[in-house]
C-alpha atoms as an extended CHARMM CRD file, in Angstrom:
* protein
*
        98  EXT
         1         1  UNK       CA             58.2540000000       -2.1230000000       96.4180000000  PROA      1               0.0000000000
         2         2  UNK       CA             59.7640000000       -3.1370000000       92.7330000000  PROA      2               0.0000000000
         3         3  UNK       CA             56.9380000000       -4.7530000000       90.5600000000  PROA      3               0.0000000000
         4         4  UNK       CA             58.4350000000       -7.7190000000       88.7170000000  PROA      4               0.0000000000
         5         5  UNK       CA             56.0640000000       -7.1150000000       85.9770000000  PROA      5               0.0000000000
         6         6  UNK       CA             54.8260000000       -3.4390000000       84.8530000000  PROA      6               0.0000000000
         7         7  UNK       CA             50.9000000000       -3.8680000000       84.6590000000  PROA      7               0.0000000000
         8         8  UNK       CA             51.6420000000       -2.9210000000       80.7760000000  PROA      8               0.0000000000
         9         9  UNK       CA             53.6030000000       -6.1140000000       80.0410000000  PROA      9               0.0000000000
        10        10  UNK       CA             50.8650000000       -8.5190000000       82.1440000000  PROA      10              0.0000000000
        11        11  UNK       CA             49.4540000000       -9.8670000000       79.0680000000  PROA      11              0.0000000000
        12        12  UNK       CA             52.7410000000      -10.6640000000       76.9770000000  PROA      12              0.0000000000
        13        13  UNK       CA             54.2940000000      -12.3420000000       79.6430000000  PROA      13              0.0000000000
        14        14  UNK       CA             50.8880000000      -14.4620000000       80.4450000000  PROA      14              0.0000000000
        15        15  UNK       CA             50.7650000000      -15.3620000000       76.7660000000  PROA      15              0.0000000000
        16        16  UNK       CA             54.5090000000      -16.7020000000       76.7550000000  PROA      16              0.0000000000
        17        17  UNK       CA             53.8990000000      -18.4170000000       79.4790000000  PROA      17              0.0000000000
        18        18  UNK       CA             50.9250000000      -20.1800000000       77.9970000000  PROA      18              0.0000000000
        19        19  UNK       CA             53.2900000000      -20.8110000000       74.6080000000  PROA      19              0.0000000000
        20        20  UNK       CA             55.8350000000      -22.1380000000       76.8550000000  PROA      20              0.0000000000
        21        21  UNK       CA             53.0310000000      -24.8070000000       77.9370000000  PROA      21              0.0000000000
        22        22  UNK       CA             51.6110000000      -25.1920000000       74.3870000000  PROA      22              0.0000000000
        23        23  UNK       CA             54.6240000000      -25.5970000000       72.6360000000  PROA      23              0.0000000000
        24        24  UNK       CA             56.0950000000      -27.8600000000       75.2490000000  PROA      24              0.0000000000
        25        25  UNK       CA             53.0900000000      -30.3570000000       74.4910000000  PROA      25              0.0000000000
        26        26  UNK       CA             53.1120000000      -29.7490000000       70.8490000000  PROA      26              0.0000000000
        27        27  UNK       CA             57.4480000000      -30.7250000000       70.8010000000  PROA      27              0.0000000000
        28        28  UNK       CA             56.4910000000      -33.8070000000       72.9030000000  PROA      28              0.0000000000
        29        29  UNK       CA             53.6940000000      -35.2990000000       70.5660000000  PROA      29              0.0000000000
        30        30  UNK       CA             55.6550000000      -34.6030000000       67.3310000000  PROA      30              0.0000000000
        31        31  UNK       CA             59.1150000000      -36.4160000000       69.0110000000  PROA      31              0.0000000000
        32        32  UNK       CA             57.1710000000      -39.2060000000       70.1530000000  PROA      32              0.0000000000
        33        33  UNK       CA             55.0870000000      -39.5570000000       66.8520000000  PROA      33              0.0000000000
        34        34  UNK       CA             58.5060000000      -39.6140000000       65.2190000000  PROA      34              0.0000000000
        35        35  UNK       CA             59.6970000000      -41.9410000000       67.0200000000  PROA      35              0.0000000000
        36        36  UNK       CA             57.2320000000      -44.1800000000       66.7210000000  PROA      36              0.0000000000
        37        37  UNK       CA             56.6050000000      -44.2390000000       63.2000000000  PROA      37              0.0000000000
        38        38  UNK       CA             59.9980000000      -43.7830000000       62.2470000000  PROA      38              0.0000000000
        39        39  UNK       CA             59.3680000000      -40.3090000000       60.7320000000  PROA      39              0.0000000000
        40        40  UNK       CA             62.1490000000      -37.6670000000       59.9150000000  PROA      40              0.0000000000
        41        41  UNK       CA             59.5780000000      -35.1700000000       58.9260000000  PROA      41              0.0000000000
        42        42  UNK       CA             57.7720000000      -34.8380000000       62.4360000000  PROA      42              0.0000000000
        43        43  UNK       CA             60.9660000000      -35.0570000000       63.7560000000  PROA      43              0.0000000000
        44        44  UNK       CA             62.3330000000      -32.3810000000       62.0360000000  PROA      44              0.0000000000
        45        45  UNK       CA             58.7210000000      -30.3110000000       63.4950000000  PROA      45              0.0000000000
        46        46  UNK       CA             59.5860000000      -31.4180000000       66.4530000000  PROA      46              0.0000000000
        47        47  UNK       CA             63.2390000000      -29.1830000000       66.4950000000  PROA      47              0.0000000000
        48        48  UNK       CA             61.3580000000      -26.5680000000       65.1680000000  PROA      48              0.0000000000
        49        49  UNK       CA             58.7250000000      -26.4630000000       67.4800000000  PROA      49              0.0000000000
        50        50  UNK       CA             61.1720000000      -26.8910000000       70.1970000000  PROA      50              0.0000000000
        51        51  UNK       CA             62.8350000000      -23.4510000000       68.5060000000  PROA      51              0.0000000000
        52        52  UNK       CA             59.7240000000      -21.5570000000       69.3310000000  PROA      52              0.0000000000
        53        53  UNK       CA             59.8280000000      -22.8270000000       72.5370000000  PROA      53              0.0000000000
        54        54  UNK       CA             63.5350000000      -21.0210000000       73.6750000000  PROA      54              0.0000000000
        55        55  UNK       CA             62.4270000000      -18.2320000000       71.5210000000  PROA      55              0.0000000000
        56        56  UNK       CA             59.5340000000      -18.2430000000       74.3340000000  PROA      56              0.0000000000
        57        57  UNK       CA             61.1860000000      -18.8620000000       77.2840000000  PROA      57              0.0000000000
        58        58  UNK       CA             63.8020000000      -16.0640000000       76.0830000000  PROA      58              0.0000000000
        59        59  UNK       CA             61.1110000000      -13.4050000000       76.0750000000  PROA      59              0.0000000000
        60        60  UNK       CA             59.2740000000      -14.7530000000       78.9020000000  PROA      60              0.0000000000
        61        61  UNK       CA             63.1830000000      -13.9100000000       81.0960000000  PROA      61              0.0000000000
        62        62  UNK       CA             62.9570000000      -10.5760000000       79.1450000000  PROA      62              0.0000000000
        63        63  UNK       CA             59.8370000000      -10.0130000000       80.0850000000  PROA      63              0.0000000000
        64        64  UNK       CA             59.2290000000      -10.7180000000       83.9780000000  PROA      64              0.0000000000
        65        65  UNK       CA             62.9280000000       -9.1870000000       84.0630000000  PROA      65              0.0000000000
        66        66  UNK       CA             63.9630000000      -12.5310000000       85.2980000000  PROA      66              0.0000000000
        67        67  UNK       CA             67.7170000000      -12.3310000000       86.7850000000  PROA      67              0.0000000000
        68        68  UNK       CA             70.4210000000      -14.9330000000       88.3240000000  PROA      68              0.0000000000
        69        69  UNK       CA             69.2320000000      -18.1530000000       90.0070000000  PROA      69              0.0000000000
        70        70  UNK       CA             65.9610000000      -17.3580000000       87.9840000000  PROA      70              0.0000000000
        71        71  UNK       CA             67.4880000000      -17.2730000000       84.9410000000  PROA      71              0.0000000000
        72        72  UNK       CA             69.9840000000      -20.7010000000       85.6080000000  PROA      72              0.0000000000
        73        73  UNK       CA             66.3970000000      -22.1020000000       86.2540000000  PROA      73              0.0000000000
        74        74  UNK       CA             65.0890000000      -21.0780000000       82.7880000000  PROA      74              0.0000000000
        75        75  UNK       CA             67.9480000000      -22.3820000000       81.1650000000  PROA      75              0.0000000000
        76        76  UNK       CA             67.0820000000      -25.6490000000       83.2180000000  PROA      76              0.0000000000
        77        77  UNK       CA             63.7180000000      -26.1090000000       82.3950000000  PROA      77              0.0000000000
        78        78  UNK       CA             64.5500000000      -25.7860000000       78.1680000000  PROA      78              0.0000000000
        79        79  UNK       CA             67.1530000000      -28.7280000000       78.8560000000  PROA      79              0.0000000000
        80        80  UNK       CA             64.6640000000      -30.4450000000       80.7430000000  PROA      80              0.0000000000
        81        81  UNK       CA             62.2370000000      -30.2590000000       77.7550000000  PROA      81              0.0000000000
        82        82  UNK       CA             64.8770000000      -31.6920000000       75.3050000000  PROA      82              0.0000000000
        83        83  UNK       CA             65.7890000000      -34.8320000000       77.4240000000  PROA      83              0.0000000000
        84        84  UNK       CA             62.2980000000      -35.4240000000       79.2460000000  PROA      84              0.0000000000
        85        85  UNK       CA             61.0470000000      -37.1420000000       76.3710000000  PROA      85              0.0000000000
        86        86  UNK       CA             63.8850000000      -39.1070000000       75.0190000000  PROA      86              0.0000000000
        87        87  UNK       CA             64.1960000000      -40.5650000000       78.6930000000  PROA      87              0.0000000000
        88        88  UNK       CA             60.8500000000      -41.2460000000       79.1850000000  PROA      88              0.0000000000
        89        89  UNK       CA             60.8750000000      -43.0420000000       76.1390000000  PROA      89              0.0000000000
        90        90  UNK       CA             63.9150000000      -45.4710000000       76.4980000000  PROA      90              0.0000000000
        91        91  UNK       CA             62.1430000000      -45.7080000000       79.9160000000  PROA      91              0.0000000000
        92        92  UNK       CA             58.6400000000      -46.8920000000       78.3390000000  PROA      92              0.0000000000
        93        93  UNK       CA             60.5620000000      -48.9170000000       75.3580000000  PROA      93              0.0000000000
        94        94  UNK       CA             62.7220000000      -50.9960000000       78.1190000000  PROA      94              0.0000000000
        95        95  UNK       CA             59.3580000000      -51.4740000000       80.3020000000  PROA      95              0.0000000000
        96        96  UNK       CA             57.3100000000      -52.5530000000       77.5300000000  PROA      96              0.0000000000
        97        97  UNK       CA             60.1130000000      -54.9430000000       75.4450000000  PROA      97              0.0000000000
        98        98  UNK       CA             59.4860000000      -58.4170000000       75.5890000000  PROA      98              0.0000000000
């Protein structure tokens, strides 16, 4: 049986994986303060935060020696955290206009 994780890399790919979830929430807040207050500089966070997110998600693949389909789905979910909130945020903007 192949281990997809050697026992000595447990806790580095647990703490990516818990930065993948921080950051995530952390790129959201600053985007949506942004764009809400009309901000450039929390913007600009926002990019960088969402920096340390791929760098993240790249070592979490490394890490649990993620490989074809599994890696397509990583690339997926970083896309997915870029246009989440903008769409959800036309979405609540059109619902909410008068």
């Amino acid at each position: 049986m192949i281990e997809p994780v050697a026992l000595s890399n447990f806790f580095l790919s647990f703490f990516t994986a818990a930065m993948i979830i921080l950051t995530a929430a952390v790129y959201v807040s600053l985007f949506t303060w942004a764009e809400i207050k009309h901000k450039a500089s929390f913007k600009y966070w926002s990019w960088f935060v969402y920096l340390l997110l791929l760098a993240c998600v790249a070592v979490f693949v490394q890490v649990m020696n993620l490989n074809g389909y599994w890696k397509i789905l990583a690339v997926v979910m970083a896309v997915g955290y870029w246009w989440t909130p903008r769409l959800i945020l036309r979405l609540c903007i059109a619902t909410h206009s008068d």
